[in-house]
C-alpha positions in Angstrom: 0.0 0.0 0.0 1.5 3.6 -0.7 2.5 5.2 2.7 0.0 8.1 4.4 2.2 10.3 3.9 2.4 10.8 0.3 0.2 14.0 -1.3 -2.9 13.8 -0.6 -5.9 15.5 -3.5 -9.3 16.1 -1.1 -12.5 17.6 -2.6 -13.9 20.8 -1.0 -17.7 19.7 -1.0 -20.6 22.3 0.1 -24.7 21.7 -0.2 -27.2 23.7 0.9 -31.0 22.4 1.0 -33.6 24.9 -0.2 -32.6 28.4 -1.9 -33.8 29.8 -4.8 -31.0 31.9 -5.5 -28.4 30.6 -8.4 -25.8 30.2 -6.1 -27.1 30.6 -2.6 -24.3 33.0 -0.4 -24.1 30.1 2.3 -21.8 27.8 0.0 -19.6 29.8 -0.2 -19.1 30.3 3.6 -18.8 26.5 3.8 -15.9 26.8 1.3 -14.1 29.7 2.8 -14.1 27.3 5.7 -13.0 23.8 3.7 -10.8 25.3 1.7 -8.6 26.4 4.2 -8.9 23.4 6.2 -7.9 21.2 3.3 -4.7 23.1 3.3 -3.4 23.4 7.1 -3.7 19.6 6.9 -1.5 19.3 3.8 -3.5 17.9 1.1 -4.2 19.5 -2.5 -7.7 21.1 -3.5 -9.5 20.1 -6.0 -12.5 22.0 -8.2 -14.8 22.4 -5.6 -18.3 20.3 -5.9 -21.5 21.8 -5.0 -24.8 20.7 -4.5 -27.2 24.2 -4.3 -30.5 23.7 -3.4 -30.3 19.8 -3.0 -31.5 17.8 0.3 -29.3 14.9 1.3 -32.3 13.5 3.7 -35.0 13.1 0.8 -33.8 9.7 -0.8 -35.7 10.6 -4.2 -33.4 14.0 -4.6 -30.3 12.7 -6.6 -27.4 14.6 -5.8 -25.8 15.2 -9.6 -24.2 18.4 -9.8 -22.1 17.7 -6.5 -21.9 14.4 -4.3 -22.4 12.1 -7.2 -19.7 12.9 -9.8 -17.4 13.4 -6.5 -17.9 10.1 -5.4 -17.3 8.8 -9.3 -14.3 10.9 -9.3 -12.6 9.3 -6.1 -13.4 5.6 -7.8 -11.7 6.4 -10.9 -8.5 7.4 -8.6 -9.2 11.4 -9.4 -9.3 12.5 -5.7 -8.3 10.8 -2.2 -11.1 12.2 -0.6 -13.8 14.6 0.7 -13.9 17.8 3.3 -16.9 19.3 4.3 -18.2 21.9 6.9 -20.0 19.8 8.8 -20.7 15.8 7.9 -24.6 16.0 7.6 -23.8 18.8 4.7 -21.9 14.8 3.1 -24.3 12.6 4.6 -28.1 12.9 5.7 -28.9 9.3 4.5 -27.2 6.1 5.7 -27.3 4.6 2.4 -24.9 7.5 1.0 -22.4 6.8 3.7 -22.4 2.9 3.2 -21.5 3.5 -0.2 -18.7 5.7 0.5 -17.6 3.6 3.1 -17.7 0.4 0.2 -15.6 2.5 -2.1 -12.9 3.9 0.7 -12.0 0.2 1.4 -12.3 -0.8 -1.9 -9.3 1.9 -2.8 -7.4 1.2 0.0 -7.6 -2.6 1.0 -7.8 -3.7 -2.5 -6.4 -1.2 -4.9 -3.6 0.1 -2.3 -4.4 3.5 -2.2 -3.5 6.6 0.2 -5.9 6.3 3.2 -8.8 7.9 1.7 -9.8 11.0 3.6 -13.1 12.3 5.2 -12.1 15.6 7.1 -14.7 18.1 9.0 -13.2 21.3 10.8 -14.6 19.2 13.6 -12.3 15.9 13.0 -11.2 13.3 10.9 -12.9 10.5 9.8 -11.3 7.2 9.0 -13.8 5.1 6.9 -11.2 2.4 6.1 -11.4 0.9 10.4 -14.4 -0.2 12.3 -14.1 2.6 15.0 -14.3 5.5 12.5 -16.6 3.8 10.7 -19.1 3.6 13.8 -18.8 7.2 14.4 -19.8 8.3 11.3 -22.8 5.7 10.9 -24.1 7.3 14.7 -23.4 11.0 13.2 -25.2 10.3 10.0 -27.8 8.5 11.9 -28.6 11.8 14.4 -28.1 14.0 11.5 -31.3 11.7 9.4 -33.1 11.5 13.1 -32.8 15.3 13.4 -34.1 16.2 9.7 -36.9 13.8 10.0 -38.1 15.5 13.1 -37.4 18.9 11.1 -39.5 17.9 8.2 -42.8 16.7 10.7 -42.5 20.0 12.0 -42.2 22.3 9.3 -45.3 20.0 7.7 -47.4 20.6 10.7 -46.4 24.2 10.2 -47.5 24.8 6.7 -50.6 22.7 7.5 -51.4 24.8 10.5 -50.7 27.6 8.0 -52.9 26.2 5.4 -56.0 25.7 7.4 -55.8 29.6 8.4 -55.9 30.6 4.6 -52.3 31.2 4.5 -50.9 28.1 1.3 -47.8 28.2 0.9 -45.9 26.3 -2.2 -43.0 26.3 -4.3 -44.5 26.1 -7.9 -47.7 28.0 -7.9 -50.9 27.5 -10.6 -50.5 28.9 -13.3 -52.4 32.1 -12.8 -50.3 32.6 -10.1 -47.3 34.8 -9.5 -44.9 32.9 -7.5 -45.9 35.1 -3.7 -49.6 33.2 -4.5 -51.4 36.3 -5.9 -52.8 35.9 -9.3 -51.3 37.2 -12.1 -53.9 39.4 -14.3 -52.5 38.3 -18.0 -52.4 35.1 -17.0 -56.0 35.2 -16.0 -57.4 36.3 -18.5 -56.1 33.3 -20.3 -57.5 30.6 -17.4 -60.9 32.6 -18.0 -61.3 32.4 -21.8 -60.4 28.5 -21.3 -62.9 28.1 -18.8 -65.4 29.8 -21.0 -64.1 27.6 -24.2 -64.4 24.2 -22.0 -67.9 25.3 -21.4 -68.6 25.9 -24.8 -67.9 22.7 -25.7 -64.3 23.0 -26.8 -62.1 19.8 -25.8 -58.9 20.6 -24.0 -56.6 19.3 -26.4 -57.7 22.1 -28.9 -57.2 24.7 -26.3 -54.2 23.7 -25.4 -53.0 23.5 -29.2 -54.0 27.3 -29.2 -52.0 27.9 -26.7 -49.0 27.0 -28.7 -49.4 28.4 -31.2 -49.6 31.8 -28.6 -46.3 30.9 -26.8 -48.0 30.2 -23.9 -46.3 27.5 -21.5 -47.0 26.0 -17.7 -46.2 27.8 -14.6 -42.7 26.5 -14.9 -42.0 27.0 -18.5 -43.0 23.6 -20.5 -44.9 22.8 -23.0 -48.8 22.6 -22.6 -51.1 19.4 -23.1 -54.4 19.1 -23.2 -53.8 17.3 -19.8 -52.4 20.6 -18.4 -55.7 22.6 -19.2 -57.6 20.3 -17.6 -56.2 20.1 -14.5 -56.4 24.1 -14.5 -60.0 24.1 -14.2 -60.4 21.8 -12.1 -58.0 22.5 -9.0 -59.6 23.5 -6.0 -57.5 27.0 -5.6 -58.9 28.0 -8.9 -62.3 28.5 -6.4 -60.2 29.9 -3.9 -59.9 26.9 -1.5 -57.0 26.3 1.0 -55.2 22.8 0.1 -52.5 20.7 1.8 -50.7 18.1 -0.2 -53.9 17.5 -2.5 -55.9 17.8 0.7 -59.0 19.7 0.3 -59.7 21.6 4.0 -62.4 21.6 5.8 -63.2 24.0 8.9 -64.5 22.4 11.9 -68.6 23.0 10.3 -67.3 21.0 7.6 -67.6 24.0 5.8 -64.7 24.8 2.7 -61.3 26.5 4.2 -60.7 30.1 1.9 -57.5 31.0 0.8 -56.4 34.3 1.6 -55.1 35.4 -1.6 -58.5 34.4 -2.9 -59.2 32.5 -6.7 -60.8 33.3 -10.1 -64.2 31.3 -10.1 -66.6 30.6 -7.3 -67.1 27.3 -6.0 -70.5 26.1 -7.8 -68.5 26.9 -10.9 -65.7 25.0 -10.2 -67.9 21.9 -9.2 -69.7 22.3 -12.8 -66.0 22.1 -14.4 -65.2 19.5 -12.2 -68.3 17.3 -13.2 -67.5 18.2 -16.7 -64.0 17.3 -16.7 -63.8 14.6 -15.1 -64.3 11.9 -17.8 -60.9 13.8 -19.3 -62.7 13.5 -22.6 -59.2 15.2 -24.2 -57.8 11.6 -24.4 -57.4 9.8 -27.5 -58.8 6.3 -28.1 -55.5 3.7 -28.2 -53.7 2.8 -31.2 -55.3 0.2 -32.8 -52.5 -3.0 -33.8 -53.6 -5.6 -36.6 -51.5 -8.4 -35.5 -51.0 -8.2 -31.9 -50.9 -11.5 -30.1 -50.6 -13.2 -34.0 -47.4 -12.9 -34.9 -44.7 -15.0 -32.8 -41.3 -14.1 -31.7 -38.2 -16.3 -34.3 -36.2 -16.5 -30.9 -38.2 -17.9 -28.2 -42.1 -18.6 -30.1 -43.5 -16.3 -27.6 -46.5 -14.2 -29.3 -45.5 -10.4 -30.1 -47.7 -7.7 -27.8 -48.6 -4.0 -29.1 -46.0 -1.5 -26.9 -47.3 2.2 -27.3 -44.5 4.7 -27.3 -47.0 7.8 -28.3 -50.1 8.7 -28.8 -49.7 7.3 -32.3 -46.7 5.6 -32.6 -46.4 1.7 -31.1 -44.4 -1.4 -31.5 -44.4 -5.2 -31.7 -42.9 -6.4 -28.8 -42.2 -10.0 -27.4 -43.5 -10.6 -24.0 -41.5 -10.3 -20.4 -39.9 -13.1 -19.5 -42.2 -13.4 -16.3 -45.3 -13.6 -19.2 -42.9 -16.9 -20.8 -41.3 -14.2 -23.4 -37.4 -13.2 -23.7 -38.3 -9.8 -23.9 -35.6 -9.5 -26.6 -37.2 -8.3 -29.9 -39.0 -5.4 -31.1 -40.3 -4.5 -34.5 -42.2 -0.7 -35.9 -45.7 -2.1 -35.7 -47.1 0.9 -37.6 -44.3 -0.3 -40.8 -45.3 -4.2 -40.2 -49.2 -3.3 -40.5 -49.1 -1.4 -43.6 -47.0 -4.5 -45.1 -48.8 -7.1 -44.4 -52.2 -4.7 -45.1 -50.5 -4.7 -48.7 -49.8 -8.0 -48.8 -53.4 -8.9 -48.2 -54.8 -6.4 -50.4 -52.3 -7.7 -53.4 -53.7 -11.3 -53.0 -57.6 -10.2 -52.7 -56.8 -8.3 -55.8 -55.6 -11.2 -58.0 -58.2 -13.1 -59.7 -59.6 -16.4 -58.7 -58.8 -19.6 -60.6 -60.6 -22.6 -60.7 -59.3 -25.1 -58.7 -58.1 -28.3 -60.2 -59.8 -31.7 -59.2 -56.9 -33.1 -57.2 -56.1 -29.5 -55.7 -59.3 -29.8 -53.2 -57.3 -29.7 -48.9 -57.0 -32.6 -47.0 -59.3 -31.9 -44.2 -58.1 -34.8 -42.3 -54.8 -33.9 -42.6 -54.6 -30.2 -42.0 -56.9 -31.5 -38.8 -54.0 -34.0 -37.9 -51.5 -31.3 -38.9 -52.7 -28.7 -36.6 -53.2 -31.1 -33.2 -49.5 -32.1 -33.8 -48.6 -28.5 -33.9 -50.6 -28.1 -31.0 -48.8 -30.9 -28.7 -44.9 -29.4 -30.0 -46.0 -26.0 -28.5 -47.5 -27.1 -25.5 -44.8 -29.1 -24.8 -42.5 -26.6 -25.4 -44.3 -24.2 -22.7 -44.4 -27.0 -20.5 -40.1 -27.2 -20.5 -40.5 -31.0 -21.9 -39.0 -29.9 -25.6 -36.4 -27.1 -26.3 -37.0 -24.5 -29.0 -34.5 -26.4 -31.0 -36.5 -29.0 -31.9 -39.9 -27.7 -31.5 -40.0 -25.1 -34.0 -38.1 -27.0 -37.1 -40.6 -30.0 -36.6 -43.5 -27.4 -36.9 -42.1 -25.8 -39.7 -41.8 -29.3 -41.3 -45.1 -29.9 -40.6 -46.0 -26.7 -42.2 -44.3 -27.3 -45.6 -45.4 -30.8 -46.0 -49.5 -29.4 -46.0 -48.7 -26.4 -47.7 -49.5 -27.4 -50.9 -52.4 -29.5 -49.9 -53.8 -26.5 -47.7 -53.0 -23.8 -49.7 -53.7 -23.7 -53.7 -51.6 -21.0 -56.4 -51.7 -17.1 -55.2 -52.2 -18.5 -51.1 -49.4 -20.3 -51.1 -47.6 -17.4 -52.7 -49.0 -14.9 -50.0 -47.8 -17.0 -47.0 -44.3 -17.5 -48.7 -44.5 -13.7 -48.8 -45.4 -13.3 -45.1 -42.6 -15.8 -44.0 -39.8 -13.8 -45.1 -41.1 -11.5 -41.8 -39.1 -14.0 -40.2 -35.6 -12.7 -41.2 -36.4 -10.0 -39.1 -37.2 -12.0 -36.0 -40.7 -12.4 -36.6 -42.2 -15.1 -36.7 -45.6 -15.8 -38.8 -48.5 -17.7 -36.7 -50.7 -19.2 -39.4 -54.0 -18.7 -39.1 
C-alpha cells in the first residue's frame, strides 16, 4: 500500500438544502471554511463540488451536480477524498455513507491507495477501520433523526398555516405569481379557457392554441391538453385552502378560503369539475392488426402492441415473467401497412378454378394442426427445447402447404414468411 504520507488530492464539497438563489451565499461560507482546512492539513484542492439547493435526507433527490460525480471521481482514482463543513452537509442518508464507506476500502484494501480521507473542521474520519466507521454511521444517523423531526415539523407548520388561509408552495398555478397572488395576463387566459371548456371545446384544442400563442406551464414547459384540464379543475382556482392535495375543511365541515383568494366561485368549479372529469381530451388507443398473432423467431412467444405515443407503437415479445425473452422489437405501424398490402395484393388477384386433385385434406390439416398443438404445448411446459420444436412445426407446415394452400395462397404466405428474417415469426391462421 502507498505510505499516508504521500500527497494527498481532497475535494472541498458544500450543499445547501432549499434556496432559490443561483448560487445561494451560504456555500460559499462553507468553502471559505474547507478550503482552508484542506490546506493546514496538507493535502491538495481540487475543483470544488457543490450541491445548491439539494436535500441529502429526501432519498428521491439525486445529488448530480455535487456528491455524485465526486464520489465517481474518487473511484476512478481522481481525488483521495472529501472535506466538508460539517458531515450531515456529506451525509443525511445512511445509504450514501455505506456506499462511500464500500468504495474507501475498496481503494485502500484492494487497490492500495492513500488512506482515503473524510475531514470536517470538527475531526477526521477514517472510513477504512471499524471505530471511524461507527462514528460516522451514529453521526449520519442523528443527522437523518434530526431532519426527520425537522421535516414533521415544518409540515405541521405549513398545515397549521394552510387551514388559516395562509398556502404556501413552491411552484404556484398557473395564474399565479410565485408570492400566491394571481397574475392578471395570466387570468385572462385561465378565464377564456374556462369559458371555451364550457362551450364545448375539448382541452386538447385549447391547449393547441396555446402554442401556437407561446404560452407555456407555470414552470416553463410545453402545454397538453392534460395541463388545461387540471387548471379548471383545482380547488384554488375557487379559492380553496389545500395541503398536499388535501381539500380543508373548517370544523362545520364548511370549505377552508385562501387568503389570496381564486378566479371562479365554487359552484363553478364543481360544474367544471363534473364536466371534466371523464378527461374527454384523451385519444382512443392505437389500434394493432396483428398483436398476439405474430410469434417471436427467438423464443415462439407471441409479439404484444407496446405504445411509445399517442400514435406511434411497436411489436414487442413478452417479459420473461409472461414466458417471453423480452428481446425483440419491431415498428408495428411499418409491419401493418406490409402485411395490409400483402393482403390487399392477394384479394386483388383473380380467382382460378381449382383443379380436381387440388381440393385440402381436411383430415390432414386436422392432424397437422393437433400435432402442432402438442410441440407447443410441450415446449411451454419445459418437456421440448425451442430447437427442436420449431423445425418440426415448420416441417409440418411445408409438408401441407401445398395440400392446404392452392396458387396465389401459397404465394402470400411465402411472402409473409420472409417476416421472419427480421425475427418475426408468422403464426398461421
Amino acid at each position: 500500500m502507498k505510505a499516508d504520507t504521500n500527497p494527498i488530492i481532497v475535494a472541498p464539497y458544500a450543499r445547501i438544502s432549499d434556496t432559490d438563489e443561483e448560487r445561494a451565499p451560504g456555500l460559499d461560507r462553507q468553502l471559505r471554511t474547507v478550503l482552508p482546512l484542506i490546506e493546514t492539513r496538507g493535502g491538495t484542492a481540487t475543483r470544488e463540488y457543490i450541491d445548491n439547493d439539494k436535500s441529502a435526507f429526501k432519498p428521491e433527490v439525486i445529488r448530480d451536480e455535487g456528491f455524485e460525480p465526486w464520489l465517481q471521481d474518487f473511484t476512478a482514482g481522481r481525488n483521495d477524498g472529501i472535506a466538508g463543513w460539517d458531515i450531515d452537509r456529506i451525509f443525511r442518508q445512511p445509504s450514501d455513507l455505506e456506499r462511500v464507506i464500500k468504495a474507501y476500502c475498496h481503494a485502500y484494501f484492494k487497490e492500495g491507495r492513500v488512506k482515503p480521507a473524510l475531514w470536517l473542521p470538527q475531526m477526521s474520519i477514517d472510513l477504512t477501520d471499524e471505530d471511524g466507521q461507527m462514528v460516522a454511521r451514529m453521526l449520519v444517523n442523528i443527522a437523518n433523526h434530526s431532519s426527520a423531526k425537522t421535516v414533521k415539523r415544518v409540515t405541521n407548520f405549513y398545515r397549521d398555516e394552510a387551514l388559516k388561509g395562509n398556502v404556501f408552495s413552491n411552484y404556484p398555478a398557473f395564474y399565479r405569481n410565485q408570492d400566491g397572488s394571481i397574475n392578471e395576463d395570466k387570468a385572462v387566459i385561465t378565464h377564456k379557457a374556462i369559458a371555451d371548456v364550457f362551450a364545448g371545446i375539448r382541452p386538447t384544442a385549447i391547449a393547441e392554441e396555446w402554442r401556437t400563442k407561446g404560452i407555456t406551464t407555470a414552470r416553463g414547459g410545453r402545454v397538453t391538453g392534460e395541463t388545461v384540464r387540471r387548471i379548471p379543475i383545482a380547488p384554488g382556482i375557487a379559492g380553496l385552502a389545500v395541503y398536499k392535495k388535501e381539500v380543508l375543511l373548517d370544523e362545520d365541515g364548511q370549505y377552508i378560503k385562501r387568503h389570496d383568494g381564486g378566479l371562479i366561485d365554487i359552484p363553478t368549479w364543481e360544474a367544471l369539475c363534473e364536466l371534466l372529469k371523464s378527461k374527454p381530451d384523451r385519444r382512443r388507443p392505437t389500434r394493432a392488426l396483428l398483436s398476439r398473432v405474430l410469434r417471436c423467431g427467438r423464443c415462439g412467444s407471441k409479439l404484444v402492441r407496446a405504445p411509445k405515443g399517442d400514435r406511434y407503437f411497436t411489436y414487442n415479445c413478452q417479459s420473461k415473467d409472461a414466458g417471453g425473452c423480452a428481446g425483440l422489437g419491431i415498428s408495428g405501424p411499418r409491419l401493418d401497412q406490409q402485411i395490409t398490402d400483402l393482403v390487399l395484393a392477394y384479394l386483388d388477384q383473380p380467382i382460378e378454378a381449382p383443379e380436381s386433385d387440388s381440393a385440402p385434406d381436411t383430415a390432414r390439416l386436422d392432424e397437422v394442426t393437433t400435432k402442432i398443438a402438442e410441440l407447443m404445448a410441450a415446449y411451454r411446459a419445459g418437456e421440448m427445447s425451442g430447437s427442436i420444436v420449431f423445425p418440426s412445426i415448420k416441417e409440418l407446415e411445408e409438408r401441407t402447404e401445398k395440400t392446404a394452400l392452392p396458387g396465389s395462397a401459397a404465394r402470400a404466405e411465402s411472402e409473409a414468411r420472409h417476416l421472419g428474417r427480421r425475427g418475426v415469426a408468422y403464426a398461421p391462421a
